[in-house]
mmCIF file as gemmi writes it, N, C-alpha and C atoms, coordinates in Angstrom:
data_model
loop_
_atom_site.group_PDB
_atom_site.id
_atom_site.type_symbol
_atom_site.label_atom_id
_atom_site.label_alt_id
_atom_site.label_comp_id
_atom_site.label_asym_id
_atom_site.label_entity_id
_atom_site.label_seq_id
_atom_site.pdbx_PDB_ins_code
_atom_site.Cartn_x
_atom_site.Cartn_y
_atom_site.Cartn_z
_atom_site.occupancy
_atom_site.B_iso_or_equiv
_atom_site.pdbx_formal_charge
_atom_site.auth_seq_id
_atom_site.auth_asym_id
_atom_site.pdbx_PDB_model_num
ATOM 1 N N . UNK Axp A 1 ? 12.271 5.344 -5.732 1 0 ? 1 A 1
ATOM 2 C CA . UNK Axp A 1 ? 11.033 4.655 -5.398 1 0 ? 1 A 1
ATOM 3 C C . UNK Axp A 1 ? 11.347 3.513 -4.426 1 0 ? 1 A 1
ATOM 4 N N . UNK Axp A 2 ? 10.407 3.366 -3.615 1 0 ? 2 A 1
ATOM 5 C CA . UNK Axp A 2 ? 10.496 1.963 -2.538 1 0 ? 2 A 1
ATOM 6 C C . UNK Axp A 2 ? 9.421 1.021 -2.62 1 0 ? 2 A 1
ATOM 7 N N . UNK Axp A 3 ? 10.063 0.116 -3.243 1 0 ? 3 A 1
ATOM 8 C CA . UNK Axp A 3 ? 8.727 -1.669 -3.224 1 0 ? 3 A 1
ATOM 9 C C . UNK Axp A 3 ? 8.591 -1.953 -2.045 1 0 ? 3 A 1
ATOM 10 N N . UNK Axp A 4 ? 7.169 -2.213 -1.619 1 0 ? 4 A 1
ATOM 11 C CA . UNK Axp A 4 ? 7.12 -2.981 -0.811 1 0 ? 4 A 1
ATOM 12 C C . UNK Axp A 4 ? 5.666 -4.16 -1.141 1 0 ? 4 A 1
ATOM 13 N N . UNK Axp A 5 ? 6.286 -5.067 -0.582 1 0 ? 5 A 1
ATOM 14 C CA . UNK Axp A 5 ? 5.449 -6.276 -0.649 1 0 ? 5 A 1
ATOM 15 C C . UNK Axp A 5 ? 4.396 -6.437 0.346 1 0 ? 5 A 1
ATOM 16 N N . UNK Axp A 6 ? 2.972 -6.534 -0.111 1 0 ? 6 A 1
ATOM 17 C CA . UNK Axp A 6 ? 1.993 -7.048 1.189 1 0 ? 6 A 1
ATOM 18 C C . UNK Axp A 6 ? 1.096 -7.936 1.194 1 0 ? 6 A 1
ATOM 19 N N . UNK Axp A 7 ? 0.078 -8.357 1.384 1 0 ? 7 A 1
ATOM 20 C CA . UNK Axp A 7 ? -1.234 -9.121 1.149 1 0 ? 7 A 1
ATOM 21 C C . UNK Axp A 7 ? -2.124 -8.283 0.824 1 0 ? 7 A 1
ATOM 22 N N . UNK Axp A 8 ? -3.266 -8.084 -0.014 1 0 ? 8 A 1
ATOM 23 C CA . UNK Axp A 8 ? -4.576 -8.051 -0.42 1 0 ? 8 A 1
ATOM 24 C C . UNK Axp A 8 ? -5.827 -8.355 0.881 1 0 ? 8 A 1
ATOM 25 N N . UNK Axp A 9 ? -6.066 -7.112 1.54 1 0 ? 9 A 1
ATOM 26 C CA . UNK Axp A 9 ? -7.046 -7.567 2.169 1 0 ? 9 A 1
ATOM 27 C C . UNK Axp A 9 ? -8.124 -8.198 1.805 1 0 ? 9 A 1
ATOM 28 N N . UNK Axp A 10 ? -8.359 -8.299 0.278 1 0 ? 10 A 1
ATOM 29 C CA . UNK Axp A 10 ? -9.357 -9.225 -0.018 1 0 ? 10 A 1
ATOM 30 C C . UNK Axp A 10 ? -8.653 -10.546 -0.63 1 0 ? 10 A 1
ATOM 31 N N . UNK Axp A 11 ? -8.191 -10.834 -1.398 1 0 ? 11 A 1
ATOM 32 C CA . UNK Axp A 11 ? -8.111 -12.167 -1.925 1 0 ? 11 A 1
ATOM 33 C C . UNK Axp A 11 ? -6.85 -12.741 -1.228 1 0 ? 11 A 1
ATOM 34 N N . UNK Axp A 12 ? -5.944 -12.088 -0.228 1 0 ? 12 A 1
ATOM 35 C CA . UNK Axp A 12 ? -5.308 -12.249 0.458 1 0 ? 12 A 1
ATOM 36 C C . UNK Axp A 12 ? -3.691 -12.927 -0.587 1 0 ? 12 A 1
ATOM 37 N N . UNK Axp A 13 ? -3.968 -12.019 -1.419 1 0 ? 13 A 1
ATOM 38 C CA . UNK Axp A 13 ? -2.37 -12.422 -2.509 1 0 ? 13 A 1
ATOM 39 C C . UNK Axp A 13 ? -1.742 -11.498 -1.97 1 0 ? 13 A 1
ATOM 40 N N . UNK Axp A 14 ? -0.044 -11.975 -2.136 1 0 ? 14 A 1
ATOM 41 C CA . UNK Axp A 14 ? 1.206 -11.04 -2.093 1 0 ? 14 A 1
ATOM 42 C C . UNK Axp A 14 ? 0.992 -10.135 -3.007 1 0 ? 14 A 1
ATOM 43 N N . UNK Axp A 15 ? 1.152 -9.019 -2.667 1 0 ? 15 A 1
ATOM 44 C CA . UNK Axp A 15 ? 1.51 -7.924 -3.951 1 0 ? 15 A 1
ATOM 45 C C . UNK Axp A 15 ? 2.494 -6.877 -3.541 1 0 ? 15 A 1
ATOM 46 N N . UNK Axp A 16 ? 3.118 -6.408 -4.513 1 0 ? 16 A 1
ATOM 47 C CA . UNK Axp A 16 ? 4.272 -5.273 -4.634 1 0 ? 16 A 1
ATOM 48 C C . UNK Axp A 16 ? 3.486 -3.903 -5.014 1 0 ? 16 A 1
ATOM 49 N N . UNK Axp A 17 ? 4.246 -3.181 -4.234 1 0 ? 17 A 1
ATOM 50 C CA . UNK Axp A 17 ? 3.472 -1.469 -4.675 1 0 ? 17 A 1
ATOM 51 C C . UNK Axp A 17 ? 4.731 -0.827 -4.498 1 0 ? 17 A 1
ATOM 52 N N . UNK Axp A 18 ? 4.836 0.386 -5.444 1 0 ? 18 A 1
ATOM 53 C CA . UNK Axp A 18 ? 6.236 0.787 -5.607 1 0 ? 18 A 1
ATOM 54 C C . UNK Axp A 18 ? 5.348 2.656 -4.74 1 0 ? 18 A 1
ATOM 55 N N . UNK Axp A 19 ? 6.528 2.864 -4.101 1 0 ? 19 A 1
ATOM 56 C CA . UNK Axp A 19 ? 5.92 4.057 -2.953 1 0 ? 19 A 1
ATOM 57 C C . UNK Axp A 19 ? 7.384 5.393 -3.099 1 0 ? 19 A 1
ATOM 58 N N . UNK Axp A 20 ? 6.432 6.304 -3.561 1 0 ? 20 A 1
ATOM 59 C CA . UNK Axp A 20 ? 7.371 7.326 -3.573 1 0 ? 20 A 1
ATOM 60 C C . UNK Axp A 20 ? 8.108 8.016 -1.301 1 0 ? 20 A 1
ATOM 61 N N . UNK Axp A 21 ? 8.967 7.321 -1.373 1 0 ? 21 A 1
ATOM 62 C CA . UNK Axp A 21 ? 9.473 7.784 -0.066 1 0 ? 21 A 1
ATOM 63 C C . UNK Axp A 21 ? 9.834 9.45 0.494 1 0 ? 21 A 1
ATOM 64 N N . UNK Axp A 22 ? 9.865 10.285 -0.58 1 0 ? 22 A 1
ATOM 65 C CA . UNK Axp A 22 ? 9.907 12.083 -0.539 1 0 ? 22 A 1
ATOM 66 C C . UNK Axp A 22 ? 8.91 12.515 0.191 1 0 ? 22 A 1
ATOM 67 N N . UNK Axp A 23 ? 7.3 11.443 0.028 1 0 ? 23 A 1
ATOM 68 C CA . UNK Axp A 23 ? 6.786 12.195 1.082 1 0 ? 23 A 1
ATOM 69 C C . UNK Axp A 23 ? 5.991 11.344 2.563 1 0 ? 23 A 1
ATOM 70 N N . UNK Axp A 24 ? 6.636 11.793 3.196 1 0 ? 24 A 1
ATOM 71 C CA . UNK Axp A 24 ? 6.686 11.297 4.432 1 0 ? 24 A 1
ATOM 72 C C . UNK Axp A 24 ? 5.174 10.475 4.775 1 0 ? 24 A 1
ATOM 73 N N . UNK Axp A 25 ? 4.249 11.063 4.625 1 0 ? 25 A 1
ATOM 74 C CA . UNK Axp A 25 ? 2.966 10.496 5.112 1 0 ? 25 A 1
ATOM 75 C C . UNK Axp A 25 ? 1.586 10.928 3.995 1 0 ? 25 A 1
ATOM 76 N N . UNK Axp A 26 ? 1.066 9.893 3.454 1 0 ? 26 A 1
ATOM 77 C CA . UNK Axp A 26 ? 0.056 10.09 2.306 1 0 ? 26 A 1
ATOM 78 C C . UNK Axp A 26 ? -1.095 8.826 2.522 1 0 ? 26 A 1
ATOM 79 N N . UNK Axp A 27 ? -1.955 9.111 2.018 1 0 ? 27 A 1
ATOM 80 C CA . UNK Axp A 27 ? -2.938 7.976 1.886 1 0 ? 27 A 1
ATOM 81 C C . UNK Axp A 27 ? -3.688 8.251 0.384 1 0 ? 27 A 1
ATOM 82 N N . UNK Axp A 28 ? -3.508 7 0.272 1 0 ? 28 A 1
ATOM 83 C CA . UNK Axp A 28 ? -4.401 6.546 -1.738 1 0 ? 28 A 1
ATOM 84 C C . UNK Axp A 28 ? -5.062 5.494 -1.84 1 0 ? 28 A 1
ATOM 85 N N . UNK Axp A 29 ? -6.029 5.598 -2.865 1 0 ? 29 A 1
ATOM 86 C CA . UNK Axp A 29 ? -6.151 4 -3.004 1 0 ? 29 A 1
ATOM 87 C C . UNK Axp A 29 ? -5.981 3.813 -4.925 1 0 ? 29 A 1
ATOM 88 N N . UNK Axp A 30 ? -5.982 2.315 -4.538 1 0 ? 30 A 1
ATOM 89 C CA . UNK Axp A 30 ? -4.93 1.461 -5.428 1 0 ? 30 A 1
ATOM 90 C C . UNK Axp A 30 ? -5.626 -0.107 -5.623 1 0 ? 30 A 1
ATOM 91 N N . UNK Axp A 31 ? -5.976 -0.212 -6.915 1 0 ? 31 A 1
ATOM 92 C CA . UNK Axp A 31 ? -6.416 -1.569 -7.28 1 0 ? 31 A 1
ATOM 93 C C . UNK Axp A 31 ? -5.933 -2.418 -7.085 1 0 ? 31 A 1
ATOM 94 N N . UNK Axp A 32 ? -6.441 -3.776 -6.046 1 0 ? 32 A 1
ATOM 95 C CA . UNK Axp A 32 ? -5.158 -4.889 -6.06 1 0 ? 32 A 1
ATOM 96 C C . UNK Axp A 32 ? -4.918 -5.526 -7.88 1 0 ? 32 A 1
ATOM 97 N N . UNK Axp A 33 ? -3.564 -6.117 -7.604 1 0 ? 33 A 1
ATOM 98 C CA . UNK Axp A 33 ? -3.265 -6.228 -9.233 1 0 ? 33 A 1
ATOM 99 C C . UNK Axp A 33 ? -3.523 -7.791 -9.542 1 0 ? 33 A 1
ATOM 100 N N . UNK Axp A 34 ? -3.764 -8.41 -8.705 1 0 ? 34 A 1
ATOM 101 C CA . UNK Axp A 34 ? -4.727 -9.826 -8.665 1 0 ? 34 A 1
ATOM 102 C C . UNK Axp A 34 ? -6.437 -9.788 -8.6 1 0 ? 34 A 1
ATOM 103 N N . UNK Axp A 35 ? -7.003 -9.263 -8.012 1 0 ? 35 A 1
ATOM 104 C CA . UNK Axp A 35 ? -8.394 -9.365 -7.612 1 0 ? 35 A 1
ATOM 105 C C . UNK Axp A 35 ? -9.479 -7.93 -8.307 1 0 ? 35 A 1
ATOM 106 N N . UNK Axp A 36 ? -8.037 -6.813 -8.135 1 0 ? 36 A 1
ATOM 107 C CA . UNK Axp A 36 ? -8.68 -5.305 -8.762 1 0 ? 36 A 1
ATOM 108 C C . UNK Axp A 36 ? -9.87 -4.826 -7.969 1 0 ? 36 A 1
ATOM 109 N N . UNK Axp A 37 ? -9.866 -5.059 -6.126 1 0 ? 37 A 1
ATOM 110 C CA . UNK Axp A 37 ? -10.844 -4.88 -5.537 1 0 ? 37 A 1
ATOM 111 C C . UNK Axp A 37 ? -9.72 -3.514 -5.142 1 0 ? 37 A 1
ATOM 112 N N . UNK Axp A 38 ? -10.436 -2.014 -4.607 1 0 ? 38 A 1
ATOM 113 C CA . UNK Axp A 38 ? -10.095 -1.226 -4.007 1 0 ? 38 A 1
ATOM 114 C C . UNK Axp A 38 ? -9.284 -1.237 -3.034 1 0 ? 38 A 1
ATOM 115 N N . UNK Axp A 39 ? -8.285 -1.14 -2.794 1 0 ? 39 A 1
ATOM 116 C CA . UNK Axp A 39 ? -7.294 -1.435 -1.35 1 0 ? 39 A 1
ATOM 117 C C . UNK Axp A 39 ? -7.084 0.747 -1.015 1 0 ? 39 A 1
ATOM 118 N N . UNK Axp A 40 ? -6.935 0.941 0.405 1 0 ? 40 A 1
ATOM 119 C CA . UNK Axp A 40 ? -6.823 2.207 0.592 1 0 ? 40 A 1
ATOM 120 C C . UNK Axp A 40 ? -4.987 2.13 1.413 1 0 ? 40 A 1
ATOM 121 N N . UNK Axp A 41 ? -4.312 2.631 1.002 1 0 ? 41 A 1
ATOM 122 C CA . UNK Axp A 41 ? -2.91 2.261 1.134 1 0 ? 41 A 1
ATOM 123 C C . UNK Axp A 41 ? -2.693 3.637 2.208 1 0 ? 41 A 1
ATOM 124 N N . UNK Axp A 42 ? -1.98 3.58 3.399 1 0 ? 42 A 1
ATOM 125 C CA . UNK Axp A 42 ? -1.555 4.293 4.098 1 0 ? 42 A 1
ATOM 126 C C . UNK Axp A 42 ? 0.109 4.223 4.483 1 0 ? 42 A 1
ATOM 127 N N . UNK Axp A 43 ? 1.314 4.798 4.019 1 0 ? 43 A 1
ATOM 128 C CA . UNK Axp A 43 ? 2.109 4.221 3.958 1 0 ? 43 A 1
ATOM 129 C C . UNK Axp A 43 ? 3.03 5.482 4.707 1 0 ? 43 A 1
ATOM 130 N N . UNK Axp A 44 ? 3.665 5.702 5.37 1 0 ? 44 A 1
ATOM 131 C CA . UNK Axp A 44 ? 4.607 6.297 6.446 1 0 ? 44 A 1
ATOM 132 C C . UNK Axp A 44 ? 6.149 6.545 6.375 1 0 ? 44 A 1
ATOM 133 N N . UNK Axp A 45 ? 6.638 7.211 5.552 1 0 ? 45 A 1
ATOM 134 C CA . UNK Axp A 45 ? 8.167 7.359 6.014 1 0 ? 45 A 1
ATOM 135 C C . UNK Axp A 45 ? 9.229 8.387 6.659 1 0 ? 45 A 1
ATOM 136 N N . UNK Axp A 46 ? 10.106 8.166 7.271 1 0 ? 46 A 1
ATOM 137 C CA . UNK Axp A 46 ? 10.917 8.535 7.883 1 0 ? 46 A 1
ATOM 138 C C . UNK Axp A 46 ? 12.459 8.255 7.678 1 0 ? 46 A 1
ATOM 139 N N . UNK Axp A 47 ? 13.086 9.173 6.989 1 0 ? 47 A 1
ATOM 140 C CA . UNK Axp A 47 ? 14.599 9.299 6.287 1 0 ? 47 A 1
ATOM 141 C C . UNK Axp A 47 ? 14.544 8.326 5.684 1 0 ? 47 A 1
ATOM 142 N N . UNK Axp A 48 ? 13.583 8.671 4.449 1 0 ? 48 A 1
ATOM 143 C CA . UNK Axp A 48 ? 13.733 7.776 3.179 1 0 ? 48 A 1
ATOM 144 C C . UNK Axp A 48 ? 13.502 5.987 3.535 1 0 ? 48 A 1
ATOM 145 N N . UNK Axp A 49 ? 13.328 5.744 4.755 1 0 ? 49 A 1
ATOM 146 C CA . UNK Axp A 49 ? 12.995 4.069 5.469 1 0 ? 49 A 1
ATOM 147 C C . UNK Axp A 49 ? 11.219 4.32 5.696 1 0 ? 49 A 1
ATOM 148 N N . UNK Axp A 50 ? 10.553 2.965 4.998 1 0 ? 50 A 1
ATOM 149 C CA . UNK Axp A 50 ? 9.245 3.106 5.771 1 0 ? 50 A 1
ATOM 150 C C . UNK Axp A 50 ? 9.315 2.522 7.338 1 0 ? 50 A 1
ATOM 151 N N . UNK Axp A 51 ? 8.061 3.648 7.848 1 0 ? 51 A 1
ATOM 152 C CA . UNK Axp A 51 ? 7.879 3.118 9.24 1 0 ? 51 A 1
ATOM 153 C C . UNK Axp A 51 ? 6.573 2.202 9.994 1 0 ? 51 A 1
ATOM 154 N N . UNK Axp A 52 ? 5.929 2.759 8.922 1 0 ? 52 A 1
ATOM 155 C CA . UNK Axp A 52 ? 4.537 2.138 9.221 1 0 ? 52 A 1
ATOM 156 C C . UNK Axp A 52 ? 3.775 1.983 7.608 1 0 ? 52 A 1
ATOM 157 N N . UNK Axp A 53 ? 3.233 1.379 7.732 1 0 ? 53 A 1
ATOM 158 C CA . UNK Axp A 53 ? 2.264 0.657 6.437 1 0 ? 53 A 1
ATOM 159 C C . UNK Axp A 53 ? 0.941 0.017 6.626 1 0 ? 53 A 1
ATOM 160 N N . UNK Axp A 54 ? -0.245 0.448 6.173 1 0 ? 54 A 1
ATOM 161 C CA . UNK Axp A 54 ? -1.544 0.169 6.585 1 0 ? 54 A 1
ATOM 162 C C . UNK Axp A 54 ? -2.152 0.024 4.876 1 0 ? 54 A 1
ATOM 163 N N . UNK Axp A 55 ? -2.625 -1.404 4.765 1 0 ? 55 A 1
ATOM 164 C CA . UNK Axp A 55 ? -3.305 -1.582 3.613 1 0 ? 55 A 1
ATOM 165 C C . UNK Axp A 55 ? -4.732 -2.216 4.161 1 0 ? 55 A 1
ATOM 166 N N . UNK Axp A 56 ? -5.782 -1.568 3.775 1 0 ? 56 A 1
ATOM 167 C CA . UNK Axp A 56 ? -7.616 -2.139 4.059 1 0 ? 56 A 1
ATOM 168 C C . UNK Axp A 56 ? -8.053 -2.209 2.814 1 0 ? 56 A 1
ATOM 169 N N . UNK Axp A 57 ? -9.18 -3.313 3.275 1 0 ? 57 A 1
ATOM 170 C CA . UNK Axp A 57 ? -10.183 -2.517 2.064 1 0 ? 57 A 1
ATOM 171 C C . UNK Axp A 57 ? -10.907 -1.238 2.331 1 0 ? 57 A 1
ATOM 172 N N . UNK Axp A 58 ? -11.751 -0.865 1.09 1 0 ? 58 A 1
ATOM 173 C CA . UNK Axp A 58 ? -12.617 0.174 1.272 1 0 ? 58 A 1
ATOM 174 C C . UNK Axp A 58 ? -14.112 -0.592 1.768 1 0 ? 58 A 1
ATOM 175 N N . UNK Axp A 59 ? -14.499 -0.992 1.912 1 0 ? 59 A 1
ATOM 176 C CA . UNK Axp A 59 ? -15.94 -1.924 2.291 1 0 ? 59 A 1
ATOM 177 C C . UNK Axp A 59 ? -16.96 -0.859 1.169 1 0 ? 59 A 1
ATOM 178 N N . UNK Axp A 60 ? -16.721 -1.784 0.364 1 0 ? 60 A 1
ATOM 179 C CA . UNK Axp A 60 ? -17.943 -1.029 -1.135 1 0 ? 60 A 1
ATOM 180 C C . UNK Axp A 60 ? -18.966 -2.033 -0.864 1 0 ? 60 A 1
């Protein structure tokens, strides 16, 4: 598994999300673990290293 640390597009806290790196390119969403507003996580890897990382909200 790979942590990575980001901000909360809404309440704008650090948070950790642990990301399975096996598959290269996925999108989910995921409760922030401070605020519990919807975040849609887009996360990118390439030989087991992330390359790109995209966290939004969902606009509910």
């Amino acid at each position: 598994m790979y942590e990575h640390f980001f901000q909360c597009p809404y309440c704008w806290e650090e948070i950790s999300m642990l990301m399975d790196p096996s598959v290269s390119k996925q999108t989910y969403v995921e409760d922030c673990e401070v605020c519990c507003n919807p975040v849609e996580i887009t996360p990118q890897f390439q030989d087991n290293e992330l390359v790109a990382f995209e966290a939004v909200d969902i606009e509910q």
